[in-house]
C-alpha positions as semicolon CSV with decimal commas, in nm:
position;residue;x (nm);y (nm);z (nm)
1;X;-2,410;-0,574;-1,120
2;X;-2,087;-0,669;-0,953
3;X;-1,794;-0,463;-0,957
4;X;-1,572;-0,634;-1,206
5;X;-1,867;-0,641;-1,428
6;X;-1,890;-0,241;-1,371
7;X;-1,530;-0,166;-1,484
8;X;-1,556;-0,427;-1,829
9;X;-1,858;-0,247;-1,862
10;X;-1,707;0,134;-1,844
11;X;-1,329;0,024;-1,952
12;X;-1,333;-0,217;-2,160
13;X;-1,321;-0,589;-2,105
14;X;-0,944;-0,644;-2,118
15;X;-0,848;-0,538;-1,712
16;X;-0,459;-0,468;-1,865
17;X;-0,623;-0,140;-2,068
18;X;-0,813;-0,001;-1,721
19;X;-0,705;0,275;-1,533
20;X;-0,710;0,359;-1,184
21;X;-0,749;0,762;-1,060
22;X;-0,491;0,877;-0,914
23;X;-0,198;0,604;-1,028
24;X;-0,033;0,550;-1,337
25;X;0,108;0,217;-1,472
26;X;0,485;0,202;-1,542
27;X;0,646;0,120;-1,842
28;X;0,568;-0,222;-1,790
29;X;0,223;-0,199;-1,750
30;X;0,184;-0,283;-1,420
31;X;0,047;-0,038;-1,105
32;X;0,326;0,061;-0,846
33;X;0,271;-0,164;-0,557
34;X;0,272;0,056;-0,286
35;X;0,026;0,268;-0,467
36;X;-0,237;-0,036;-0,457
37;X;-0,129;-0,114;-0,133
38;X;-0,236;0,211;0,020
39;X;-0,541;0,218;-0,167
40;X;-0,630;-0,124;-0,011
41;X;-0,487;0,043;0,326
42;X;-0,730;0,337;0,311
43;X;-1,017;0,117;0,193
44;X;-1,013;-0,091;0,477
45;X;-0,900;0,146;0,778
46;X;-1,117;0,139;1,094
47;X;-1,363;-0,114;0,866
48;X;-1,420;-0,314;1,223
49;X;-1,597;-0,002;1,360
50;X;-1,776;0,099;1,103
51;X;-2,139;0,041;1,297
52;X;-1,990;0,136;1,642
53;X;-1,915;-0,101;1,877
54;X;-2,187;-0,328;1,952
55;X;-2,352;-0,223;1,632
56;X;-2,448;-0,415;1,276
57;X;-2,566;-0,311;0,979
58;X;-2,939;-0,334;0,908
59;X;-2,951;-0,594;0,668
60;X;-2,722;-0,821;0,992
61;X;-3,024;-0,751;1,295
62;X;-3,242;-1,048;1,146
63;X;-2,911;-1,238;1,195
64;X;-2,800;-1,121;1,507
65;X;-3,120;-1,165;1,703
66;X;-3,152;-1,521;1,548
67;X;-2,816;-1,572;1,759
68;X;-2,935;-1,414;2,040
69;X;-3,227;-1,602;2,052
70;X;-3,071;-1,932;1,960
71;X;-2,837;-1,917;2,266
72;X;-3,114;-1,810;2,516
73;X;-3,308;-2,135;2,402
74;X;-3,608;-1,998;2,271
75;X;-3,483;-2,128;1,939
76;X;-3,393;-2,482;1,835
77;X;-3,131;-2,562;1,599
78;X;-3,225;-2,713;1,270
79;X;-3,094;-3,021;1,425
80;X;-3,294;-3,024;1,705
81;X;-3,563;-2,979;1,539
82;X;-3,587;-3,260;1,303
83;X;-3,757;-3,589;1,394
84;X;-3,501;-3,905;1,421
């Protein structure tokens, strides 16, 4: 389930009626926004170094030693592979 489906699901399908913890919408409406821009700030601090520095997550090894392997030249591109 992606988010946006998640929040129609628990709030409601119109995304004017949903709330947000810790911020309130003005008169207007509307979120403050330097409210949603510090919750995007926070969110996204320090997101580079999440795995440490030479460090992926899990799901990214496959990937990453694919690369490696590629560049070494024990792997051929799709490319090079294919017959002309």
């Amino acid at each position: 389930m992606t988010a946006l489906a998640g929040l129609a699901k628990t709030q409601g399908k119109d995304p004017k009626t949903w709330t947000i913890p810790g911020i309130q919408r003005s008169q207007t409406g509307r979120f403050d926004d330097q409210d949603l821009a510090k919750i995007l700030s926070d969110a996204t601090e320090e997101v580079a170094g999440a795995f440490g520095a030479n460090g992926s997550p899990a799901v990214m090894r496959v990937i990453d030693v694919l690369g490696m392997a590629a560049v070494s030249g024990s792997l051929s591109s799709t490319l090079e592979s294919c017959s002309h």
